[in-house]
N, C-alpha and C positions, 0 to 999 in steps of 0.2 A: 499756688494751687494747693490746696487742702488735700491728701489722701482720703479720708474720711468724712468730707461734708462735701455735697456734687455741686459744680456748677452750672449744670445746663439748666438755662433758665426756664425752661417747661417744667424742668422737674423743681425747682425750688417756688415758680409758681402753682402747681399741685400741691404743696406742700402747704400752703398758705391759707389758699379758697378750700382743702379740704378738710385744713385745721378749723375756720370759723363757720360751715358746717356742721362739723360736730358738737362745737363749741353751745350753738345755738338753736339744732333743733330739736323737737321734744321727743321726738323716737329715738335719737340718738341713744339716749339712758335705756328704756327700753327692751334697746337688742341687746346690750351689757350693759347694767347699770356698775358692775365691778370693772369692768371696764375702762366705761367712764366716767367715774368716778376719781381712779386713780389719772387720771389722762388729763382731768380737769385742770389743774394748773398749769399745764403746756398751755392747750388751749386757749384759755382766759387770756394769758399772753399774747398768745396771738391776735386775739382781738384788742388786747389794750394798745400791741406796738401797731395795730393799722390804723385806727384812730388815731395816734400820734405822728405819723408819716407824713412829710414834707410835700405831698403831691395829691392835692383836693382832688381829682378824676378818680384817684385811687379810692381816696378815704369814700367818698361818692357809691361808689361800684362797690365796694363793700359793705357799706350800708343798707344798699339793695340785696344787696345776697342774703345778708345775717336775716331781715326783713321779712325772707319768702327762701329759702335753705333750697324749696323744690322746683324751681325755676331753672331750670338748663340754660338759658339766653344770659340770666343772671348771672349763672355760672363763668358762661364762656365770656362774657364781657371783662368780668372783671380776673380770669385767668389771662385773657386777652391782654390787659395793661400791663398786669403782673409780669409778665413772660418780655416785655418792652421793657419795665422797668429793669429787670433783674440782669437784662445784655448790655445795661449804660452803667458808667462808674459812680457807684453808688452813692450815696449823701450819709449821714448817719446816722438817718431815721431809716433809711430804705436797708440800709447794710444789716440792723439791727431787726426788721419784722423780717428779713429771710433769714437770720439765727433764730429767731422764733421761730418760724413756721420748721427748717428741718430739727430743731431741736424737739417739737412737739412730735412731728412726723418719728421721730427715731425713739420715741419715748411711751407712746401709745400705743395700746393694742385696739381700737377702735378707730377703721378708717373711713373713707365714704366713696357711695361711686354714684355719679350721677348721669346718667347717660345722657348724649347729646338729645336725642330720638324720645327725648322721653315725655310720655303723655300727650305725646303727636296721636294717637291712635289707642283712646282711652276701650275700654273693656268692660262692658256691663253687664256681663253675669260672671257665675263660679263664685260667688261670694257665701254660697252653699251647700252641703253634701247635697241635698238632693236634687240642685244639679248637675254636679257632676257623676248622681246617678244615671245620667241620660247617657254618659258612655259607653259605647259596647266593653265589657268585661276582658276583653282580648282572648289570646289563646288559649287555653286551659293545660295546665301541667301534665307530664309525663308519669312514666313508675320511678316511685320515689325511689324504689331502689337503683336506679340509672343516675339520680343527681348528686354530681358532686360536689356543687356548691348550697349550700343553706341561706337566705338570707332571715333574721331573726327581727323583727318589728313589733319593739315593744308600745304597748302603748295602753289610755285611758284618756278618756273627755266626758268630763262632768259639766261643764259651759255652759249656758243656758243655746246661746249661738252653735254650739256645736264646730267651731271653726280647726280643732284640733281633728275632729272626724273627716271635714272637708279636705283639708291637707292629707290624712292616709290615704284618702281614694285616690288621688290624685298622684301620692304616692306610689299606689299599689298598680291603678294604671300605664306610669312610666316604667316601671317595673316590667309589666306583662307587653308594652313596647321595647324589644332589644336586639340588640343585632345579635347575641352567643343564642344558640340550639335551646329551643324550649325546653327538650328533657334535662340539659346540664344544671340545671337550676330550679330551685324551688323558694317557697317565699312564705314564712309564716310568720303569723299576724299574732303575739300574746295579749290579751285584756286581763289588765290587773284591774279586779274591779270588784266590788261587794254584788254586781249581776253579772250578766254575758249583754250588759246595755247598750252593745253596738253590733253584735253576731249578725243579724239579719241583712245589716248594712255591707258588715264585711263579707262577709263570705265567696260574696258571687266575685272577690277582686282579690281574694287570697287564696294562693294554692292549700296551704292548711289553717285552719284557726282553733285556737285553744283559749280558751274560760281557764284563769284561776283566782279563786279569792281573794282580795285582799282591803281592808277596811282601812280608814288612817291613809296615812301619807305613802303616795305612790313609790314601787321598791322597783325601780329601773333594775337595777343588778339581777334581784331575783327575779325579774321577770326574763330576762336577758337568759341566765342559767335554766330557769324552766324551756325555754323553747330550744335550747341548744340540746341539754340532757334528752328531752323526750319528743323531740323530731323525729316522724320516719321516715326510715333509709339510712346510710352509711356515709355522709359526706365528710370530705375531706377538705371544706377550707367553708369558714364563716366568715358571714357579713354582717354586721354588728348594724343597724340602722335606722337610724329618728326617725319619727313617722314624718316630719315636718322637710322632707326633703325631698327634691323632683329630680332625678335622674335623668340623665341624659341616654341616647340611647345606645352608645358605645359601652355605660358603666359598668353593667358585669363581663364583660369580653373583656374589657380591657384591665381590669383590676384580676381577673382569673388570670390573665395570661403571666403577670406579675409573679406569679407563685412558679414559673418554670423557670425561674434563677436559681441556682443552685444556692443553698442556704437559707430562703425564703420563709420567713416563720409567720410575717405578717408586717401590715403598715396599713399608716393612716392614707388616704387617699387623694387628699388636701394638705393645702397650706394655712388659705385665709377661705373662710364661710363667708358667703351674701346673705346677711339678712336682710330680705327685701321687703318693701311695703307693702299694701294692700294692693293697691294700684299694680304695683310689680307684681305682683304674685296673681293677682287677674289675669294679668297680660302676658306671663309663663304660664300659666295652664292651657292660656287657649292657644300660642303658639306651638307648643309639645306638644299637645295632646288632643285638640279641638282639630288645627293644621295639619297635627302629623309629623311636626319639622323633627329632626335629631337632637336638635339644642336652639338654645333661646338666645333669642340676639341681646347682649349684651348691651348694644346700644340705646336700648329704648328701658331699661332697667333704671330703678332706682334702689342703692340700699347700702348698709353699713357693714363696713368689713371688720369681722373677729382676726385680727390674725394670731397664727397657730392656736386656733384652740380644741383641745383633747376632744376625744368624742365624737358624736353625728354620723361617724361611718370611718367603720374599724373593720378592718379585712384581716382575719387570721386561721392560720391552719385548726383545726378542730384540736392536734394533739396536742399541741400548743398551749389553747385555752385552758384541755382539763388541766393542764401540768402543773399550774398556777392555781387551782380550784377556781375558774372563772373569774366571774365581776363578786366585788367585796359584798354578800348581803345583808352587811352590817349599814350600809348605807340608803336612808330614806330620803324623800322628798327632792330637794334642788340643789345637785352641787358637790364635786368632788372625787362621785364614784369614777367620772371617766379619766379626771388624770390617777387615780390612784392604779386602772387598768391599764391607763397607757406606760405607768412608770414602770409596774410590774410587767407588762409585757417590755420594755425596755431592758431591765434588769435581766428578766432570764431566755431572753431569744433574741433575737436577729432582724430587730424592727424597724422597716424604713419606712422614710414617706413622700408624696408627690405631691404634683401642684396642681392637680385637676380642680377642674369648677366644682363648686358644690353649693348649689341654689338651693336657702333655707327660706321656705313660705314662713308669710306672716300670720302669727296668732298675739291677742293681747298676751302681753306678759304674766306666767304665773310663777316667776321666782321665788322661792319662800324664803324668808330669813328672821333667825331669833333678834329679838327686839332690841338685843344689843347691835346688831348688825353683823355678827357671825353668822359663816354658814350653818344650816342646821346641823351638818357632819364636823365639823368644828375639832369635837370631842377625839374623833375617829384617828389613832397614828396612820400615816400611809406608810404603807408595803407591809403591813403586819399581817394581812387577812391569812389565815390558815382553818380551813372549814372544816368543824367539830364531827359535823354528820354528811349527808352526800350532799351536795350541791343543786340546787334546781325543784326540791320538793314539792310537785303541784299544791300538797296540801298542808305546808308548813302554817301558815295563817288561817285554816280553815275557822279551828275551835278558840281562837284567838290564846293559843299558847307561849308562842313564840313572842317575847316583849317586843316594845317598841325601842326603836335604836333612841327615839328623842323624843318625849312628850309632854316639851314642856310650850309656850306661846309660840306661834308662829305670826308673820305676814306679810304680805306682800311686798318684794324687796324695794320696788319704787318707793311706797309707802314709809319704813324704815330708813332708806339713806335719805330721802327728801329731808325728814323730821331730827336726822343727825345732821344734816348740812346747815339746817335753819338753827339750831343749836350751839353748832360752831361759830356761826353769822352773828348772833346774837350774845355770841361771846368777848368776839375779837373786839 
């Protein structure tokens, strides 16, 4: 028996059907195309050692699956063999695709979840903010001077769909659904954006909303520091958080109460992100929020696991944040700023973190990346950030003084590693 490789065969068939998944379906890339990109050669593996495997039912069942990724029946069928195969003494094709499968498992940060439940009970609306304008706004915030917790929600949607705006309502609603005290909390909404192109829509769903300018490639960081800096009221513990994310309704009770450890500076909240489908993300909004329920069944879920990845929701004490001058706002567009926050807050405080759910709704992908396939922050050292002037400026970008961190070609990250993959292809 191995110390380091498991053998229960449920888990080394997991390992296997979750590897050619990934391996094969086209959102996989996607939700991380960095990801999965690096994870690619586990994978591939995987599929090559099941097609070579000494047992046709097997090879069979996985063919089915690679075929149609979102088929639960599929799933379980060929998890079903897998899990028989992996309790008999192996052959040395079978011995060899479960070293695949956990070598790929233990090497990837892109995993998959596919729920049994799934698409049993499809979901045909919420594919728009305005319907999820049909929901009541919930309860309305207290005196800001009462809340001690901030949540900050940076955001901007140029889309023609708008599906980035549909995710913050739905956002801001789970939000105004929670079990901690109305007044302990408050919840603002920042629009980086050359108008206030969404204010009308936000407002009735955010306790505060703030306009700041900004043209060119969206500046998470600074927008992040603008709502921290010029929030009101006096709070003492921030929530750092993607518009693209549905809370559950314990999240701020239970991430506040986090902070009455003694030493408590801050932490991530999570381990591994859902990014879930379309589909899934219909079928969580109308659960949470349509229902009413506190959390969403897992079961009936479709989507791809980030594990450990920086960002999406950062809980840290206010003093904390200034101490470190905030998030770096040397950093534009996609990519970077949140491990360089999370390192720094690593570095100089007392940062832990947990395993809670963290269901990330579906938007098409807009990762940017330079044409070599660097990120656009690339350039940028981490842990260097030491801020020249105060931090949070509303109107650093107004008169377009402030340079651009990188302005040079950008595009679509899919777009880029496809055209580097077919490159390599066309090499070998």
């Amino acid at each position: 028996m191995s110390l380091v490789q498991p053998s229960h065969p449920q888990t080394l068939a997991s390992a296997v059907a979750d590897s050619l998944v990934v391996a094969a379906d086209p959102q996989a890339p996607e939700s991380s195309i960095f990801y999965w990109e690096r994870g690619r050669p586990y994978t591939r593996a995987v599929v090559d050692a099941v097609r070579d495997v000494d047992d046709a039912e097997v090879r069979r069942l996985a063919e089915a699956l690679l075929a149609d990724t979102r088929n639960p029946r599929a799933y379980a069928a060929l998890h079903r063999a897998l899990t028989a195969l992996a309790a008999a003494p192996p052959s040395d094709t079978v011995a060899a695709l479960f070293a695949h499968g956990w070598r790929a498992e233990s090497n990837c940060r892109l995993g998959s979840h596919l729920g049994a439940l799934y698409g049993t009970r499809p979901v045909r609306r919420w594919a728009s903010f305005e319907e999820l304008r049909t929901l009541p706004p919930g309860p309305p915030p207290g005196d800001p001077a009462r809340a001690q917790i901030l949540v900050v929600v940076p955001f901007r949607d140029r889309t023609p769909d708008r599906t980035r705006l549909r995710n913050l309502l739905a956002c801001l609603a789970s939000l105004r659904d929670q079990s901690a005290p109305r007044e302990e909390y408050r919840v603002l909404v920042v629009e980086a954006d050359t108008e206030p192109r969404s204010q009308q829509v936000i407002e009735p769903y955010a306790d505060d909303y703030l306009w700041v300018h900004k043209d060119g490639l969206f500046n998470k960081s600074w927008a992040v520091n603008v709502g921290v800096v010029n929030a009101p009221g006096d709070p003492e513990v921030v929530c750092i958080l993607d518009a693209d994310v549905l809370a559950d309704r314990d999240f701020v009770a239970r991430n506040a109460r986090r902070f009455n450890r003694p030493g408590t500076m801050g932490h991530l909240s999570y381990r591994d992100m859902w990014c879930l489908d379309a589909e899934s993300t219909a079928y969580a909004i109308e659960q949470r929020l349509a229902q009413g329920s506190a959390q969403v069944d897992p079961d009936r879920l479709r989507a791809f696991v980030l594990r450990r990845p920086p960002g999406c929701c950062v809980w840290v004490r206010r003093s904390a944040f200034l101490r470190i001058d905030g998030m770096d706002e040397r950093f534009e567009g996609w990519g970077g700023e949140d491990n360089d926050f999370s390192y720094r807050m690593d570095t100089n405080s007392a940062f832990d973190s947990y395993d809670d759910p963290l269901l990330h709704m579906y938007h098409p992908s807009s990762a940017l990346l330079r044409a070599d396939g660097e990120l656009i922050n690339a350039h940028i050292p981490a842990l260097t950030w030491r801020a020249e002037t105060p931090i949070g400026d509303p109107k650093r970008f107004v008169d377009g003084s402030a340079p651009a961190s990188y302005d040079g070609e950008v595009r679509l990250a899919t777009q880029v590693m496809t055209g580097i993959t077919e490159r390599e292809a066309s090499s070998a």
